[in-house]
MARLUMDREN-891051 format. One line per 10 residues: number of its first residue (from 0); their letters; for each residue x, y, z of N, C-alpha, C, O. Coordinates in nm, 4 decimals. Layout:
N
NUM) a) X,Y,Z,X,Y,Z,X,Y,Z,X,Y,Z ~ ...
//
This chain:
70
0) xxxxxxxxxx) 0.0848,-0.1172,0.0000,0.0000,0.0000,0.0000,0.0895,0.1236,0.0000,0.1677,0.1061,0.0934 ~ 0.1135,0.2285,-0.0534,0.1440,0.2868,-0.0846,0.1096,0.4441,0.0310,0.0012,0.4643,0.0857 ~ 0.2069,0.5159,0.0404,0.1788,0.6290,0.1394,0.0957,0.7243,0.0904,0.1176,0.7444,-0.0291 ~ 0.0121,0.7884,0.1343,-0.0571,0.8838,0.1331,0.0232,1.0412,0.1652,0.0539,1.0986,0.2698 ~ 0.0383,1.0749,0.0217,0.1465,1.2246,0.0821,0.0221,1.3190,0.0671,-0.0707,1.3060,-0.0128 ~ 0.0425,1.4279,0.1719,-0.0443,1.5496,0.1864,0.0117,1.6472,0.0294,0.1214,1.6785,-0.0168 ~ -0.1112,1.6654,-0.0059,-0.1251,1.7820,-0.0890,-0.1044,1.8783,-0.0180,-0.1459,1.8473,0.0937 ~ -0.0461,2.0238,-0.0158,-0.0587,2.1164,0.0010,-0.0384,2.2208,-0.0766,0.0637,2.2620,-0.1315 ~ -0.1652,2.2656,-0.0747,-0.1775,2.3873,-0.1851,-0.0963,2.5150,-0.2030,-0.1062,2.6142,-0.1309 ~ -0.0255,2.5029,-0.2939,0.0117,2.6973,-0.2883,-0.0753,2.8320,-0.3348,-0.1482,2.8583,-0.4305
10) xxxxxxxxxx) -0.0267,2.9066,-0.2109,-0.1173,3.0096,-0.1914,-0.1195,3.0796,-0.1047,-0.0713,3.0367,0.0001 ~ -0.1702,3.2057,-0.1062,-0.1502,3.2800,-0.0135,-0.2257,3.2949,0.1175,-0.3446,3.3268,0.1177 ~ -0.1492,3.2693,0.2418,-0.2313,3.2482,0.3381,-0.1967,3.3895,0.4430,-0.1301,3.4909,0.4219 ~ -0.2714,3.3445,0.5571,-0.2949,3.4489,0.6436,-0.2771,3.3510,0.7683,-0.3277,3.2398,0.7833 ~ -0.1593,3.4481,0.8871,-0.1350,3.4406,1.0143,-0.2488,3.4987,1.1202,-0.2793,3.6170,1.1354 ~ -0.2989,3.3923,1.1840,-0.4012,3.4556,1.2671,-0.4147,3.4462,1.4391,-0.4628,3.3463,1.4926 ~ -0.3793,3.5311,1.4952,-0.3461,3.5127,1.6205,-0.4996,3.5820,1.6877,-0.5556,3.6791,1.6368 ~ -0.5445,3.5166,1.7972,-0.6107,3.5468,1.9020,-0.5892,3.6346,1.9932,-0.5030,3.6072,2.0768 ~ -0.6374,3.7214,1.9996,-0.5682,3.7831,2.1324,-0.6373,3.8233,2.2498,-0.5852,3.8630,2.3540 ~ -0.8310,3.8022,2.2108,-0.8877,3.8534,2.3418,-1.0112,3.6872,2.3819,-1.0488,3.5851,2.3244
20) xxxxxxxxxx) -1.0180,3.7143,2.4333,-1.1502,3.5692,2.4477,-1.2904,3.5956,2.3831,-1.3113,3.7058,2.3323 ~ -1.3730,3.5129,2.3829,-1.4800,3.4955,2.2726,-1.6065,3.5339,2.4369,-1.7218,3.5753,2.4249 ~ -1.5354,3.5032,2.5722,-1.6299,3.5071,2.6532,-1.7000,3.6654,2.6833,-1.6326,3.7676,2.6961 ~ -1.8393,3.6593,2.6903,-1.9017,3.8099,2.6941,-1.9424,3.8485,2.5620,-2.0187,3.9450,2.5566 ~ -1.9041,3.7880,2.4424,-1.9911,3.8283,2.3209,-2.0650,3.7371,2.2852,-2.0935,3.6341,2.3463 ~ -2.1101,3.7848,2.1493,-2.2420,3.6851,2.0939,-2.2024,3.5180,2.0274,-2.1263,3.5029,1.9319 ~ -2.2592,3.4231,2.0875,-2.2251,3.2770,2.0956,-2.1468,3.2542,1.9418,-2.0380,3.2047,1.9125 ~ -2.2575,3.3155,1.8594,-2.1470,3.3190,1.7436,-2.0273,3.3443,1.6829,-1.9987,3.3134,1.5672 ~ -1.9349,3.4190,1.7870,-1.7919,3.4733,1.7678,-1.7561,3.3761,1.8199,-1.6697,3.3190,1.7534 ~ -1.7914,3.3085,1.9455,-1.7029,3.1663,2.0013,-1.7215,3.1063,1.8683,-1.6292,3.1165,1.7875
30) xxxxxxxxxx) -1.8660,3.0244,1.8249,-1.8212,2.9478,1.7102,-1.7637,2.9533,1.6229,-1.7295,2.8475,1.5701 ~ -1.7221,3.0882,1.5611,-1.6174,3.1555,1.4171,-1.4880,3.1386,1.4668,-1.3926,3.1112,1.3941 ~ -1.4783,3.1589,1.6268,-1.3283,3.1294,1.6544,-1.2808,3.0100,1.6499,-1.1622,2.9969,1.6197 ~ -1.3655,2.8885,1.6802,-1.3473,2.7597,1.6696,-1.3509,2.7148,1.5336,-1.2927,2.6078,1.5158 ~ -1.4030,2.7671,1.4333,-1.4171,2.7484,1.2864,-1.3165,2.7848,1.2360,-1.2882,2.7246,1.1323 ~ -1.2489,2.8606,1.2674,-1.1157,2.8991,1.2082,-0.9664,2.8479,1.2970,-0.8519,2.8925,1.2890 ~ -1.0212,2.7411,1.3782,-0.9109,2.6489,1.4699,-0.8372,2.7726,1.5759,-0.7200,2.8061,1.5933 ~ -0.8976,2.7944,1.6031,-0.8872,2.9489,1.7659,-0.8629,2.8670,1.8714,-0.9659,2.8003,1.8809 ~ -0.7809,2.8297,1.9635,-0.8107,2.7267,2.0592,-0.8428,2.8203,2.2164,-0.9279,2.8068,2.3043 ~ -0.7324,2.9130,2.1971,-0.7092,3.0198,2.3431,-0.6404,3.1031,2.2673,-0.6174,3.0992,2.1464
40) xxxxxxxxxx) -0.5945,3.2163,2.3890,-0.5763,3.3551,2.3594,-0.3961,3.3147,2.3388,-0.3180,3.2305,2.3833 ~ -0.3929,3.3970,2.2718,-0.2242,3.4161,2.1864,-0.1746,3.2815,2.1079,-0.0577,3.2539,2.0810 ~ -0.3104,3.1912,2.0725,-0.2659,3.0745,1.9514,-0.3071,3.1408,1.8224,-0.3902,3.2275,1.7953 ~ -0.2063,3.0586,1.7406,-0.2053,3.1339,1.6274,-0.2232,3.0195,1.5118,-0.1888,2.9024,1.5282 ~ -0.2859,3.0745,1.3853,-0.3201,2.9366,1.3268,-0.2921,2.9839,1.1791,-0.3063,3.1043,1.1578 ~ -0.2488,2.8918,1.0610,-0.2736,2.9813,0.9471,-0.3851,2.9146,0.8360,-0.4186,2.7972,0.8520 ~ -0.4234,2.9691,0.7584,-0.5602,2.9071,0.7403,-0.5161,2.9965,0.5710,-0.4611,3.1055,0.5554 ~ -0.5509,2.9285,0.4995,-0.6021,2.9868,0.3236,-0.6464,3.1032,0.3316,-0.7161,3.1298,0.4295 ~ -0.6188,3.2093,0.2289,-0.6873,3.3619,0.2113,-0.7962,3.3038,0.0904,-0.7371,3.2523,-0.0046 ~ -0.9244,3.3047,0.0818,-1.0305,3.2997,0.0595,-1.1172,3.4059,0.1352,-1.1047,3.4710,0.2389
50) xxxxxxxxxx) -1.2397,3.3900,0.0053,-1.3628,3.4684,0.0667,-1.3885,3.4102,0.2158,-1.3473,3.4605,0.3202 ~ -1.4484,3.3194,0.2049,-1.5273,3.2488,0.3189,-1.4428,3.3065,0.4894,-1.4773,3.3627,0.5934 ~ -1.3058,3.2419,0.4220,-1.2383,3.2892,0.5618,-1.1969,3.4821,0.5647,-1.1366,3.5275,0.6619 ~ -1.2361,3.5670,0.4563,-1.2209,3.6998,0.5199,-1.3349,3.6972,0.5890,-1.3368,3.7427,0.7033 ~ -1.4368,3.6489,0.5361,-1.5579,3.6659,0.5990,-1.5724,3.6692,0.7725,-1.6067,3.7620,0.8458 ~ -1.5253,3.5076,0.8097,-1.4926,3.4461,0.8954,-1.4115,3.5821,1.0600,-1.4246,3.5964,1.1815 ~ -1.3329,3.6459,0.9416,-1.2409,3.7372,1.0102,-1.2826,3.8428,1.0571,-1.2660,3.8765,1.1744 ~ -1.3756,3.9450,0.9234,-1.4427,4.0379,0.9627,-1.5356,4.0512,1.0595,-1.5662,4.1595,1.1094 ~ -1.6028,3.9007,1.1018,-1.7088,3.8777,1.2165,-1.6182,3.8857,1.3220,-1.6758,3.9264,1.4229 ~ -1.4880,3.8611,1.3417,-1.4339,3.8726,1.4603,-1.3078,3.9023,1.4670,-1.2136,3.8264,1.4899
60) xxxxxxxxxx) -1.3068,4.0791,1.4346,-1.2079,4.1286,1.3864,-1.2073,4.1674,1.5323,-1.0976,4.1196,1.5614 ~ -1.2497,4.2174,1.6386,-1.1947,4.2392,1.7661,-1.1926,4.1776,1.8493,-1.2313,4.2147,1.9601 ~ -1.1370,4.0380,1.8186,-1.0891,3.9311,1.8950,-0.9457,3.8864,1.8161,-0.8889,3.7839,1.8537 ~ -0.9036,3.9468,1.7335,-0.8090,3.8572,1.6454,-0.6755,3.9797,1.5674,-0.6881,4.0978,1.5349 ~ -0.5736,3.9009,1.5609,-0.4463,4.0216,1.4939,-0.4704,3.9153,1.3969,-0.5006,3.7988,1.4227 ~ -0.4480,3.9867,1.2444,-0.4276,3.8903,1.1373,-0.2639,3.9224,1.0189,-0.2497,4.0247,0.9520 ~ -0.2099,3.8600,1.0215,-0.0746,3.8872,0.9224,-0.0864,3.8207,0.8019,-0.1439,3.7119,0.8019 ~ -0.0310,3.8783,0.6728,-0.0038,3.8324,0.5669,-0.0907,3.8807,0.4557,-0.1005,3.8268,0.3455 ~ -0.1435,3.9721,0.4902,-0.2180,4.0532,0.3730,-0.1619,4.1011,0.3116,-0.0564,4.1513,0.3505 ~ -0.2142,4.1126,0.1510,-0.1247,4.1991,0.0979,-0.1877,4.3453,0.0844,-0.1206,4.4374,0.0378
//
């Protein structure tokens, strides 16, 4: 059987760090933070630049530092 190598796509992605908690806002910013792999405050994750995920960002732009824009 033969190995299974990961594809990984090239492309431009985005650094996304956490920096405040999801607790005290609307239930839906916890879930966008978990949708975009948020675990706690100062983890950082990098995730594909797509629509879906600016989207993702703009809902919880004051919970989050983002790097790699151009």
């Amino acid at each position: 059987m033969a190995k299974a190598k990961a594809i990984k796509k090239a492309g431009p992605r985005l650094k996304i760090t956490q920096i405040r908690s999801g607790i005290g806002f609307d239930k839906k910013h916890t879930v966008v933070l978990r949708g975009l792999g948020l675990r706690r405050i100062r983890h950082t994750v990098e995730v594909p630049d797509t629509a879906g995920i600016r989207g993702m960002l703009h809902k919880v732009r004051h919970l989050i530092t983002v790097e790699g824009q151009n």
